[in-house]
SERO-4910 file (N, C-alpha, C, O; in steps of 0.05 Angstrom, whole numbers):
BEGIN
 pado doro    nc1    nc2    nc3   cac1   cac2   cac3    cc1    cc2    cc3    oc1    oc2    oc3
  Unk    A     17    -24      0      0      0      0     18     25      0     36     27     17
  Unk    A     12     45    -22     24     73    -14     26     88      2      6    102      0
  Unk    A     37     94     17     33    114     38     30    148     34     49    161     24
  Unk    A     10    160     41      2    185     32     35    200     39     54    196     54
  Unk    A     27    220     17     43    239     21     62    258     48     45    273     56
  Unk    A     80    262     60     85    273     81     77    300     81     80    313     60
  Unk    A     63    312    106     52    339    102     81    359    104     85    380     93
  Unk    A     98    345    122    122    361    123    140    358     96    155    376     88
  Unk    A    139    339     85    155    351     48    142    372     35    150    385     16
  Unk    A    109    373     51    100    397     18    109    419     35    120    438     24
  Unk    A    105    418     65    111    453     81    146    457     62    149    480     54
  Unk    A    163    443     58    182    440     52    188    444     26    206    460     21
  Unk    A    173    431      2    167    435    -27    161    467    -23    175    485    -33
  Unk    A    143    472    -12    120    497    -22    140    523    -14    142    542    -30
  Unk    A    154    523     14    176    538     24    203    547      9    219    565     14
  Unk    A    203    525    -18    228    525    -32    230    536    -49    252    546    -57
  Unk    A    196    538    -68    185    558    -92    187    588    -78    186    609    -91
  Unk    A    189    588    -53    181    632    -40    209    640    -55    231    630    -54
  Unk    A    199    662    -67    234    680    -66    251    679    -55    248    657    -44
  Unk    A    269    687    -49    291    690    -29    296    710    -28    306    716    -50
  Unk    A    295    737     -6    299    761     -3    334    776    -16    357    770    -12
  Unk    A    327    786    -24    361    806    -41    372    793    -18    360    784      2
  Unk    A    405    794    -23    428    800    -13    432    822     -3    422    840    -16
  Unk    A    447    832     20    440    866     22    460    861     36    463    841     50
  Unk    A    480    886     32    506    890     40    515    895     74    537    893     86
  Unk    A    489    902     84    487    902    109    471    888    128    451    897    138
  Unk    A    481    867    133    464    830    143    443    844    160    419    840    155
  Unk    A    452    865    184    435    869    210    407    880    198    390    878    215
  Unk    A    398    890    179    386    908    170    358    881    164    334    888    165
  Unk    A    366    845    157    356    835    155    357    813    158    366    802    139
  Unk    A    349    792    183    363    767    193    332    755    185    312    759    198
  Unk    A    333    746    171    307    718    164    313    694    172    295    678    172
  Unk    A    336    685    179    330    657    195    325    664    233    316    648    250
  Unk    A    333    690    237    317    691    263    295    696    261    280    680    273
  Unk    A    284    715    248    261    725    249    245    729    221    233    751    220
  Unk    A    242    716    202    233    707    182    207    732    173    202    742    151
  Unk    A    196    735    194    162    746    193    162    779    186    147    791    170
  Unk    A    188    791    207    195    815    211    217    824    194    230    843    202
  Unk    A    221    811    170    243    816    145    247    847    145    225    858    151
  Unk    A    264    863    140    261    892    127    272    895     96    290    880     89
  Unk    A    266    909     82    273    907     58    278    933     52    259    947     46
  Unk    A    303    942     53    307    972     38    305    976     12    315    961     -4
  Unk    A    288   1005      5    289   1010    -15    300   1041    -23    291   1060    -11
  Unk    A    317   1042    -43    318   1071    -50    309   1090    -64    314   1091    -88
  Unk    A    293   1108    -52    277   1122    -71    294   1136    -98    318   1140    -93
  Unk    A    285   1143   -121    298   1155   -142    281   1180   -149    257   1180   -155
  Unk    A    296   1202   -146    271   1230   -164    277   1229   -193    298   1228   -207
  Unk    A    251   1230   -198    256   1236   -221    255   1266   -237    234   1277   -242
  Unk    A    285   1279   -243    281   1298   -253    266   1318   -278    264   1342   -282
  Unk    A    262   1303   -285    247   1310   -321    214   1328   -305    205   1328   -283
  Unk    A    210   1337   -323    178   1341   -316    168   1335   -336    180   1331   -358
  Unk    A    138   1334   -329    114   1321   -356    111   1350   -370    121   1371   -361
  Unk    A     99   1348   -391     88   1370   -407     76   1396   -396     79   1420   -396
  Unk    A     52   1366   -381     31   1382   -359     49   1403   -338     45   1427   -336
  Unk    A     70   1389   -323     86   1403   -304     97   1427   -307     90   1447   -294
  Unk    A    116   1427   -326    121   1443   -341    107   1470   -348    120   1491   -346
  Unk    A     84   1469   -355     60   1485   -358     56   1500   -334     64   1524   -332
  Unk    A     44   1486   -315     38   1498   -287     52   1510   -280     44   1532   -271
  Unk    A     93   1500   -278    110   1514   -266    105   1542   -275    102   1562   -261
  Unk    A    105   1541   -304    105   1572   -313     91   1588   -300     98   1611   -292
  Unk    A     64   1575   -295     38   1587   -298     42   1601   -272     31   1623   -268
  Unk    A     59   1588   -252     60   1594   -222     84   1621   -220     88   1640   -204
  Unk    A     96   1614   -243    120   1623   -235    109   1655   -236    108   1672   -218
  Unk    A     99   1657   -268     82   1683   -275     69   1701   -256     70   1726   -255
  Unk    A     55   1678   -237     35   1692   -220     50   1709   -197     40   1729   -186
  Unk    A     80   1695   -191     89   1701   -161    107   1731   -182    111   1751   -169
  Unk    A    114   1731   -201    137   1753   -210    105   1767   -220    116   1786   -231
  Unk    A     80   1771   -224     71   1796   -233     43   1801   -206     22   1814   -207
  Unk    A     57   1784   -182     48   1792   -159     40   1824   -154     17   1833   -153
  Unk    A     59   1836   -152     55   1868   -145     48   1877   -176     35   1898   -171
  Unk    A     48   1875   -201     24   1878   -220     -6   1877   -212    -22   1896   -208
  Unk    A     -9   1847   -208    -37   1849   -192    -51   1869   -182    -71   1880   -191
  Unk    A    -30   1872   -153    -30   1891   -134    -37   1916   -138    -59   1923   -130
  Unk    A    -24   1931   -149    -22   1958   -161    -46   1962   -182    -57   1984   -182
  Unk    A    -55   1941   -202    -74   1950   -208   -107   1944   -198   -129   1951   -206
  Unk    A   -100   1931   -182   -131   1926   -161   -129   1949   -143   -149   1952   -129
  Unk    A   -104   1973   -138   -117   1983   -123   -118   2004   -139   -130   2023   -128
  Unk    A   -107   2010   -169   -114   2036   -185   -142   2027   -186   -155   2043   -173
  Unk    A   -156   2010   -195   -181   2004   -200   -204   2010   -179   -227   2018   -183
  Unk    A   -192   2005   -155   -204   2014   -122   -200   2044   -118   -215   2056   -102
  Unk    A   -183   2057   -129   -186   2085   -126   -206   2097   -144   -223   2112   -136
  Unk    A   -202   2088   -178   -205   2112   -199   -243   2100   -197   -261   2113   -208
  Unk    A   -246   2085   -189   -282   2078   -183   -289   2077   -159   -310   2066   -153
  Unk    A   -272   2089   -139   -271   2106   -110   -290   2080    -92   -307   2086    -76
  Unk    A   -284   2059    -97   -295   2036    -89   -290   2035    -60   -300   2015    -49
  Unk    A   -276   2054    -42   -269   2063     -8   -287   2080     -3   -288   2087     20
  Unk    A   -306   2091    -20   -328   2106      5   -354   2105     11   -373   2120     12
  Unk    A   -347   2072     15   -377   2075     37   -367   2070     66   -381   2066     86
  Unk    A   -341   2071     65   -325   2066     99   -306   2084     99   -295   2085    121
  Unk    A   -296   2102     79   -270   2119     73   -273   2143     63   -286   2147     42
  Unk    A   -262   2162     78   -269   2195     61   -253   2195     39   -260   2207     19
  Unk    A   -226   2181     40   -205   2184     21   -193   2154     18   -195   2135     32
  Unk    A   -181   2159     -5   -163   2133    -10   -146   2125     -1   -142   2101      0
  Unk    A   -127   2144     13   -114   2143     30   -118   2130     49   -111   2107     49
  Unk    A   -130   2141     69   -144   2128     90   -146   2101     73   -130   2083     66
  Unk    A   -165   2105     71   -171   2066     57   -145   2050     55   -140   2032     72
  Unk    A   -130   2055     38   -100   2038     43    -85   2030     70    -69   2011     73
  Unk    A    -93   2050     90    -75   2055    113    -90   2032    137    -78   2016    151
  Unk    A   -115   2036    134   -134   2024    151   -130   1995    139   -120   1978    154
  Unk    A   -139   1987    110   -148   1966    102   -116   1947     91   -114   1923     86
  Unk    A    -98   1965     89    -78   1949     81    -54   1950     97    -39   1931    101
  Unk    A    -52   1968    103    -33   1981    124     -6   1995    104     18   1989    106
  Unk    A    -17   2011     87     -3   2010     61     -2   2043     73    -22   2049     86
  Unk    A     20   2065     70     20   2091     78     19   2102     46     27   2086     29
  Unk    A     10   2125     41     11   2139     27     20   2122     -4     10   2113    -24
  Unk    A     50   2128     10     76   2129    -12     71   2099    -24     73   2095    -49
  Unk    A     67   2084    -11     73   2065    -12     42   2047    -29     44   2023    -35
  Unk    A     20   2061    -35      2   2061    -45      3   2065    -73     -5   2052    -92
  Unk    A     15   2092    -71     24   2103   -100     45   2092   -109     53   2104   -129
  Unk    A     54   2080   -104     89   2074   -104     85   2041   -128     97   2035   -148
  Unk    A     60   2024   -113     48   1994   -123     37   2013   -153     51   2009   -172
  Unk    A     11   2034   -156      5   2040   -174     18   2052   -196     10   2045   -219
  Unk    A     36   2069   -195     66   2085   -206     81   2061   -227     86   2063   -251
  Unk    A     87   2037   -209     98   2012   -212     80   1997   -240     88   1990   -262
  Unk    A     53   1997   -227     42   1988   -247     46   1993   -274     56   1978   -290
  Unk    A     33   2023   -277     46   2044   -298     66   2039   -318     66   2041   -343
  Unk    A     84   2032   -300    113   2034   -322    115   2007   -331    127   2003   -352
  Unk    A    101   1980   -312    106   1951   -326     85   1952   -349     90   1935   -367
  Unk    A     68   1963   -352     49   1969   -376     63   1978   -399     69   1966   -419
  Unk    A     69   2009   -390     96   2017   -409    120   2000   -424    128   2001   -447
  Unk    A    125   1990   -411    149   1962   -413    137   1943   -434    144   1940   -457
  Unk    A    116   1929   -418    106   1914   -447    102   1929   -477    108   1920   -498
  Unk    A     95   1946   -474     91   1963   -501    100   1982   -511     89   1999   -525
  Unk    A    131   1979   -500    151   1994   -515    168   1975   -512    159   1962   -531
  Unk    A    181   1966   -506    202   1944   -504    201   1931   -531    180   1927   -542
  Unk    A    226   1924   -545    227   1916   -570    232   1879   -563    248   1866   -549
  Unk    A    206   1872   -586    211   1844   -585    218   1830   -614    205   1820   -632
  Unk    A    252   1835   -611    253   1831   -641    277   1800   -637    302   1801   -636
  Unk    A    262   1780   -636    265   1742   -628    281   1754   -607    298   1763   -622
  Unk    A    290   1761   -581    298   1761   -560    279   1772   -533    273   1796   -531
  Unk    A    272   1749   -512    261   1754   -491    276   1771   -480    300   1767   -483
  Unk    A    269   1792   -465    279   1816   -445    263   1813   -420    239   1819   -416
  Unk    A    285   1799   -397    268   1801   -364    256   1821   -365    264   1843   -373
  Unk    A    231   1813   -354    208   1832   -343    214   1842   -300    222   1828   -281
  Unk    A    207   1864   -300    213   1867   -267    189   1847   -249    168   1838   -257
  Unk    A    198   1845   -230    182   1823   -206    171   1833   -187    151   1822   -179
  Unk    A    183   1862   -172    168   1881   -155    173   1907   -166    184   1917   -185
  Unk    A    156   1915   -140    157   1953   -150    184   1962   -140    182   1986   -143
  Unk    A    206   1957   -131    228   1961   -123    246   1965   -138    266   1978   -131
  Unk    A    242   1951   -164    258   1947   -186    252   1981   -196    270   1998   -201
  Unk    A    226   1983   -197    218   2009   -219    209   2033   -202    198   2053   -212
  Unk    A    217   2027   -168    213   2056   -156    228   2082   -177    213   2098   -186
  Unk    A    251   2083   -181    263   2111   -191    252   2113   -214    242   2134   -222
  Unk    A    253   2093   -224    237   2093   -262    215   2105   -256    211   2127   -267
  Unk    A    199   2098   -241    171   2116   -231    167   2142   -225    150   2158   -234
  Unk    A    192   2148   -202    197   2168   -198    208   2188   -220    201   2211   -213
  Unk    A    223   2188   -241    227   2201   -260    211   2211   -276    218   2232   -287
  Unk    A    188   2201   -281    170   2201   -292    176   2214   -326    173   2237   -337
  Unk    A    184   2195   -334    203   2191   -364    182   2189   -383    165   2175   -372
  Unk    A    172   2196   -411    166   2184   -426    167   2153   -424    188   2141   -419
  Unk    A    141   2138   -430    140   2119   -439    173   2098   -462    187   2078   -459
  Unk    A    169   2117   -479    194   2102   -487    219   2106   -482    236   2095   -496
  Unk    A    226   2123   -463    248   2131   -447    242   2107   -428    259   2090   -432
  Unk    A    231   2102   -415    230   2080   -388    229   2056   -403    225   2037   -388
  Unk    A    231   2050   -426    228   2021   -447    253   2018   -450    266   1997   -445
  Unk    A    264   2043   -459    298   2042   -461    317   2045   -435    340   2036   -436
  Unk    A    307   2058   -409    327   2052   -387    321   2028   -376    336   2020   -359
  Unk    A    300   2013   -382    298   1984   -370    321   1966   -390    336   1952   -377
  Unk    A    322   1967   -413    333   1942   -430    360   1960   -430    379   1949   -443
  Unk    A    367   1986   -418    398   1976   -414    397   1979   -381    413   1997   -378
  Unk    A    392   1974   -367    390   1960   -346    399   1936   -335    414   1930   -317
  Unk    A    379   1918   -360    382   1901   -363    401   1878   -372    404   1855   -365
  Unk    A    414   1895   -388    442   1895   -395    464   1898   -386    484   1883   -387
  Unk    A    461   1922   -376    479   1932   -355    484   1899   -327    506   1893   -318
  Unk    A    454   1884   -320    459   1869   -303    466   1838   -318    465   1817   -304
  Unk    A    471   1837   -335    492   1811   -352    460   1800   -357    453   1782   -343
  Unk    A    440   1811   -378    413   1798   -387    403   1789   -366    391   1768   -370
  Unk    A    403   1798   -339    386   1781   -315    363   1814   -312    365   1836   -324
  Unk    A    342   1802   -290    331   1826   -281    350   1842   -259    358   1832   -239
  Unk    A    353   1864   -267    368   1896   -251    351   1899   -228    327   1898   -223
  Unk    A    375   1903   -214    359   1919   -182    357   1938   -192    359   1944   -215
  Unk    A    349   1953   -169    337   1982   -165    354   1999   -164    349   2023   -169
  Unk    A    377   1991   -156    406   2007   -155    411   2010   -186    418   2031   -197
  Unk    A    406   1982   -199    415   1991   -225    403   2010   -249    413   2028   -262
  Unk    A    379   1999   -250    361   2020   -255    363   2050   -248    360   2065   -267
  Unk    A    367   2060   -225    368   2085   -208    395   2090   -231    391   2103   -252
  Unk    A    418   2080   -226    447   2087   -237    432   2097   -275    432   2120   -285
  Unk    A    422   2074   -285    416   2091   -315    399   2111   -317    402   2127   -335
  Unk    A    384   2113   -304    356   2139   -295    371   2164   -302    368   2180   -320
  Unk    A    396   2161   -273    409   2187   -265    429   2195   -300    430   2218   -308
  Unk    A    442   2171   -316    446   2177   -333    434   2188   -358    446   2202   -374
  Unk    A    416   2182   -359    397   2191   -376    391   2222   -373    396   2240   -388
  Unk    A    381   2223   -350    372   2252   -345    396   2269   -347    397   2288   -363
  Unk    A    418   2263   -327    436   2281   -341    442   2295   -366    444   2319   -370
  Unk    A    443   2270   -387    448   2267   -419    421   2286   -429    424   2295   -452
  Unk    A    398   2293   -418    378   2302   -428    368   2321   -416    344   2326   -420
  Unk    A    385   2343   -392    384   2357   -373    370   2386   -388    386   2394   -405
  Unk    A    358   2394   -387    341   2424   -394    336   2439   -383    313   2437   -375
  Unk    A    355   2465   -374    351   2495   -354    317   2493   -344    300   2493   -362
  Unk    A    312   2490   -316    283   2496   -306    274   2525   -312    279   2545   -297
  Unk    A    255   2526   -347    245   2554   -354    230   2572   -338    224   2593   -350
  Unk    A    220   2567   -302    210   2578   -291    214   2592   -265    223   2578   -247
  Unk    A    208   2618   -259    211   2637   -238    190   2637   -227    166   2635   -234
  Unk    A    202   2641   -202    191   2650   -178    170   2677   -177    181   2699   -177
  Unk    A    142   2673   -175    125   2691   -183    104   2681   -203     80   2680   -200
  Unk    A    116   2674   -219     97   2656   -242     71   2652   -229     68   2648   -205
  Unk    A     52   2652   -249     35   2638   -240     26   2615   -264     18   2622   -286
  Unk    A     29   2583   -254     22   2552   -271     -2   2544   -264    -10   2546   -241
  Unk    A    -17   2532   -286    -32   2507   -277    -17   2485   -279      5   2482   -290
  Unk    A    -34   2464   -264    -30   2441   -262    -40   2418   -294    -61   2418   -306
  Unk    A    -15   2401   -298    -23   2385   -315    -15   2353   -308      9   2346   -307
  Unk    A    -38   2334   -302    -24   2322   -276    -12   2290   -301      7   2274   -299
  Unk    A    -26   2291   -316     -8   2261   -333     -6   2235   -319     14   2220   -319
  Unk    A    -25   2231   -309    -21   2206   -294     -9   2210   -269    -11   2194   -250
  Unk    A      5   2232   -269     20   2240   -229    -12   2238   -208    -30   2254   -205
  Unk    A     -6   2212   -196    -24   2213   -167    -25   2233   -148    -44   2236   -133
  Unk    A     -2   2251   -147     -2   2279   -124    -18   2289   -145    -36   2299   -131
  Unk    A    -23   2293   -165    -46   2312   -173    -69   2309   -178    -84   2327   -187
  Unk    A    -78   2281   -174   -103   2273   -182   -132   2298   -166   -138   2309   -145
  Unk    A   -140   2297   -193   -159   2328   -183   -156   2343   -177   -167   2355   -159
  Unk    A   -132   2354   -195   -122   2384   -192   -124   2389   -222   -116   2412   -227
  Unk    A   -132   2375   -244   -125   2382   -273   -135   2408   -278   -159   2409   -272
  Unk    A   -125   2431   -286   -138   2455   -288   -130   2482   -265   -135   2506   -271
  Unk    A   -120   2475   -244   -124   2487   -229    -91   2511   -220    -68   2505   -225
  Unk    A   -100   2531   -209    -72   2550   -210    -52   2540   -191    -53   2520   -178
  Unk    A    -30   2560   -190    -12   2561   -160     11   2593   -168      9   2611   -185
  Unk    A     25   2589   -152     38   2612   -162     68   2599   -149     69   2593   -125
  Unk    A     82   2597   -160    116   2589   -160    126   2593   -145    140   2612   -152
  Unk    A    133   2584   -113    150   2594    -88    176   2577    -91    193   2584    -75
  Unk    A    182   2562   -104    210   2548   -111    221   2534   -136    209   2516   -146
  Unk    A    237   2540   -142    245   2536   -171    268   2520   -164    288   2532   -155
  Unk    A    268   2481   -169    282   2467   -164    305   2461   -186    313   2482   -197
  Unk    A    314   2444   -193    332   2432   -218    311   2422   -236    314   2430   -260
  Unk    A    291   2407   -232    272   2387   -252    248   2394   -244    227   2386   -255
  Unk    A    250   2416   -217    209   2409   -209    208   2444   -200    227   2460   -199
  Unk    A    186   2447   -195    174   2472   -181    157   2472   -151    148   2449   -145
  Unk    A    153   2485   -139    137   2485   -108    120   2505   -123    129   2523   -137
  Unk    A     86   2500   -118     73   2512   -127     54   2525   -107     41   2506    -97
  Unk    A     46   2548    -98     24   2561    -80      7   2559    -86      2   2571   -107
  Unk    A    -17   2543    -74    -48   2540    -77    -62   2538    -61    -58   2524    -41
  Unk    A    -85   2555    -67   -106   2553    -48   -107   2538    -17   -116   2546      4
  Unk    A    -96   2513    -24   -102   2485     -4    -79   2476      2    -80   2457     17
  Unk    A    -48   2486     -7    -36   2480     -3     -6   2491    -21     -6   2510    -36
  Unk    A     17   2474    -14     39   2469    -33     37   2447    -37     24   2430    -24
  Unk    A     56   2443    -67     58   2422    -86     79   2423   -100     77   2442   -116
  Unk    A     98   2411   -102    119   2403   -111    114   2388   -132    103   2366   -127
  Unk    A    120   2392   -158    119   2379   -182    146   2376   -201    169   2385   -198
  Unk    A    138   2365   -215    166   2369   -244    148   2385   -264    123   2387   -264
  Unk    A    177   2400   -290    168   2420   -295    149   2406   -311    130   2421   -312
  Unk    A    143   2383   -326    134   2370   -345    106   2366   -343     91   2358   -360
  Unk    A     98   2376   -310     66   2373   -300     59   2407   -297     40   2410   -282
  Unk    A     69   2431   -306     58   2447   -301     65   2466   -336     84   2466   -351
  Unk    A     37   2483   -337     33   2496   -356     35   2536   -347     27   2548   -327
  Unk    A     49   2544   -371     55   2576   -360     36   2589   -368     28   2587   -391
  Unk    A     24   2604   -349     10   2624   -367     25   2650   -369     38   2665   -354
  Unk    A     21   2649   -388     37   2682   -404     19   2708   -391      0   2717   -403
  Unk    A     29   2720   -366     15   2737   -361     32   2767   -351     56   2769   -347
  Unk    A     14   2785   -350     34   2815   -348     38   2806   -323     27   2788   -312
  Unk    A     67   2831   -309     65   2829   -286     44   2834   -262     38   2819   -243
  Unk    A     34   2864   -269     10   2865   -256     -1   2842   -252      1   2829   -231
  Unk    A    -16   2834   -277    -33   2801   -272    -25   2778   -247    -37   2767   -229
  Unk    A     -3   2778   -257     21   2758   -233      9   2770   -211    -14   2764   -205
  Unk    A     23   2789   -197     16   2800   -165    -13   2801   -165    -18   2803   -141
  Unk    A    -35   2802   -179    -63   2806   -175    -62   2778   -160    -65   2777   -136
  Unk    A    -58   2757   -175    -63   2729   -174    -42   2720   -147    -46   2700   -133
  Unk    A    -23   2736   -145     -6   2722   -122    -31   2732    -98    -41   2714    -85
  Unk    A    -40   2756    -94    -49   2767    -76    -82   2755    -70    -92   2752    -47
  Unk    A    -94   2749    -93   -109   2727    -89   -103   2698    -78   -116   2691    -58
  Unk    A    -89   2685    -87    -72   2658    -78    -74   2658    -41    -86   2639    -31
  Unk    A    -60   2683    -20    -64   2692    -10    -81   2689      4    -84   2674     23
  Unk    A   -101   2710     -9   -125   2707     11   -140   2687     10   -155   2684     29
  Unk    A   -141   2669    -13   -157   2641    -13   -147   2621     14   -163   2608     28
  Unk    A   -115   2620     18   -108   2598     38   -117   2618     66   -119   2607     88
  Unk    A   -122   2650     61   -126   2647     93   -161   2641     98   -171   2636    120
  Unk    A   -173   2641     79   -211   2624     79   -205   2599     86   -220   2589    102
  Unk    A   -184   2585     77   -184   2554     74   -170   2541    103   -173   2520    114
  Unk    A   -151   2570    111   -144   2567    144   -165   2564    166   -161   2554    188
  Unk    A   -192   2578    154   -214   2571    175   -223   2544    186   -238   2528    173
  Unk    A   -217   2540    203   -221   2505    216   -248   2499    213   -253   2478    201
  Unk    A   -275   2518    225   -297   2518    237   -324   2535    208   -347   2544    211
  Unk    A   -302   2533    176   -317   2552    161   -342   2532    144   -345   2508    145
  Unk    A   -354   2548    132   -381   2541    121   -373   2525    102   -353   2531     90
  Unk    A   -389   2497     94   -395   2491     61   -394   2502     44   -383   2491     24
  Unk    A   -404   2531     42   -402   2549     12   -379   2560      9   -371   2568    -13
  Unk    A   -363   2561     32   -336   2568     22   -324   2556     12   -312   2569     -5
  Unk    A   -317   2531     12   -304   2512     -3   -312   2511    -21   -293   2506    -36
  Unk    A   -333   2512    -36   -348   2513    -57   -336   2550    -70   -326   2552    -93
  Unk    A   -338   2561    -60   -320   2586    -70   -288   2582    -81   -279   2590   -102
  Unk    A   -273   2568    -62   -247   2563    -67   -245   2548    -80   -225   2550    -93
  Unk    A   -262   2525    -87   -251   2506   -109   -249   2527   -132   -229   2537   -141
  Unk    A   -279   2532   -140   -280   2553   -172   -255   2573   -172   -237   2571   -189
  Unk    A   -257   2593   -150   -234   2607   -162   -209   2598   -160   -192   2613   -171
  Unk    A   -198   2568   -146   -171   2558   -152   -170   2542   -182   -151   2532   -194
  Unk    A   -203   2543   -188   -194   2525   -217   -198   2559   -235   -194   2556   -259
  Unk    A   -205   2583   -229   -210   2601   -248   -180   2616   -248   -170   2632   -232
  Unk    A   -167   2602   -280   -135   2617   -276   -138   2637   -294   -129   2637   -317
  Unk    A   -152   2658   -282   -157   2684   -295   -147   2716   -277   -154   2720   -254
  Unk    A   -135   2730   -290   -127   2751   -269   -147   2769   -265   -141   2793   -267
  Unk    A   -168   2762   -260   -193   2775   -252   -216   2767   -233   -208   2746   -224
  Unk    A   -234   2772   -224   -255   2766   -219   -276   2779   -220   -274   2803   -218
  Unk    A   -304   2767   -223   -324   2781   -232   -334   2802   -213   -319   2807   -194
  Unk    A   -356   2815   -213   -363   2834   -189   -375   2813   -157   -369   2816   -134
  Unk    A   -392   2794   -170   -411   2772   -159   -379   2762   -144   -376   2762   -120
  Unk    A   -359   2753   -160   -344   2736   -137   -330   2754   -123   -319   2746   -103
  Unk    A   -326   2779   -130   -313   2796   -116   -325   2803    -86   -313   2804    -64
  Unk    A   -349   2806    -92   -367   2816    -71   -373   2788    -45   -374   2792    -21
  Unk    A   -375   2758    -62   -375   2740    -45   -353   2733    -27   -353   2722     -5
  Unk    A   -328   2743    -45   -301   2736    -26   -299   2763     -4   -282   2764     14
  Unk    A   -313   2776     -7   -306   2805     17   -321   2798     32   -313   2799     55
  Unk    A   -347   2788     30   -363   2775     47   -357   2759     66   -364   2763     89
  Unk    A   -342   2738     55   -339   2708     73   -310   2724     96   -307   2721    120
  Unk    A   -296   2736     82   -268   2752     97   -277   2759    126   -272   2751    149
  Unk    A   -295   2780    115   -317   2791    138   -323   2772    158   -312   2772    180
  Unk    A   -347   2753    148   -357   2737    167   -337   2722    185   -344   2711    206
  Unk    A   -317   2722    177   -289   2701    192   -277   2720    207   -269   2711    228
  Unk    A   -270   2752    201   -267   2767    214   -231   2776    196   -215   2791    207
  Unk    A   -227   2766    177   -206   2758    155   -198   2794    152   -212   2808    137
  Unk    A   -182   2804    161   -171   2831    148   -155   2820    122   -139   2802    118
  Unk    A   -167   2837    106   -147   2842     77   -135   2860     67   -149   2872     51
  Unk    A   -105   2874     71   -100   2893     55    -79   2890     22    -59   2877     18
  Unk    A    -91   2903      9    -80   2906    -18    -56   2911    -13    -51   2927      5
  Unk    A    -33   2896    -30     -7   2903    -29     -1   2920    -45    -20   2922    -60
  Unk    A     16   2936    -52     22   2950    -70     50   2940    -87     58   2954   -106
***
């Protein structure tokens, strides 16, 4: 008679078909005849460097987003100013930046300015088969901003800039360094004196927004800019934002002596609605006159404030 099979030859057969775990250069890492159950098996991970098509794509896509970050920026908040989208919580834009962003003044205008000139850049910049770095913050194009260059003047101090930094994107130092060259090279005697009386022509300058039209009379005559006397204030401009009016002397001192008495109405802390409404018109009326009606209204309000006026001679 046969005798059945031994159960311990097949545990033995069947044990002999299992794999046999790698060789591995370091035994402790894997003892299978002690502990058979608890094997470890190292493996080495590999990166793979290549990217897919898809990857590739996205990188860009990301990359784009983080270098035209302050693009964004600057024009979400030109867009938040020029549709005054801050006043149903904000008297001014200002405020609004300061409160809502913690952004001061300068530094408001400074993102929008920025914007400006990367606009400029795309559409002056020559694309003739060579890519030219684009800037990444407003830091790059503070002075460029500040110069306030023609459009294709700021196309051309960026791409030698750019140059200037071995085809990479230019700091701000470098930029600033060709600015200052430029202007030098294109330097033009400041045609205006002290007395004058300018309007305002604001060209996109944020210190002047809502002043287009309006007078001052010349208390400083810088290298590139003017300090201008108005109604509401001083203003410091370049000569490139202000227009001369060709007027006699007389005219001049009429208008200085008006200028004058408008900031001391506008000195009233505690004064009426209609006055301001007075001073806007005659700081936008750049005429060396006034009618009888405004004559008579400005002696009026003097009065009521208690305002002495004497005529200079």
């Amino acid at each position: 008679m046969n005798k059945p099979p031994s159960r311990r030859k097949k545990a033995t057969s069947a044990a002999s078909v299992e794999p046999k775990p790698a060789t591995d250069s370091t035994p402790e890492n894997i003892s299978a005849q002690d502990k058979p159950a608890s094997a470890t098996i190292t493996v080495t991970a590999v990166e793979v460097t290549e990217l897919t098509l898809e990857e590739q794509s996205l990188r860009l896509q990301l990359e784009r987003q983080v270098e035209r970050a302050f693009l964004s920026a600057g024009q979400a908040l030109m867009e938040l100013r020029d549709r005054r989208l801050y006043r149903s919580t904000h008297r001014t834009f200002e405020e609004y930046c300061r409160d809502r962003f913690n952004y001061s003044r300068d530094a408001a205008y400074l993102k929008i300015s920025a914007t400006v000139v990367y606009e400029n850049l795309q559409k002056f910049l020559p694309t003739n088969g060579r890519q030219i770095p684009m800037p990444t913050n407003e830091r790059q194009l503070r002075f460029l901003a500040k110069a306030e260059l023609e459009p294709a003047v700021q196309a051309d101090v960026w791409q030698q800039a750019v140059e200037q930094a071995g085809n990479k994107i230019p700091s701000g130092r470098i930029v600033k360094d060709v600015v200052d060259r430029i202007r030098e090279r294109t330097k033009v005697p400041n045609p205006y004196h002290i007395g004058e009386i300018c309007i305002f022509l604001p060209r996109d300058n944020p210190d002047l927004r809502g002043k287009a039209g309006y007078w001052g009379v010349i208390s400083h005559v810088g290298e590139y800019s003017c300090t201008l006397q108005t109604w509401d204030g001083d203003y410091t401009v370049k000569i490139e934002h202000l227009k001369l009016l060709e007027l006699l002397d007389e005219d001049c001192q009429f208008m200085q002596q008006l200028c004058v008495r408008l900031r001391q109405l506008h000195q009233v802390a505690s004064r009426d609605s209609s006055v301001d409404w007075l001073l806007q018109g005659l700081g936008k009326q750049a005429k060396p006159y006034l009618s009888s009606l405004q004559a008579k209204l400005l002696v009026a309000m003097e009065r009521e404030y208690k305002i002495e006026w004497r005529q200079q001679k």
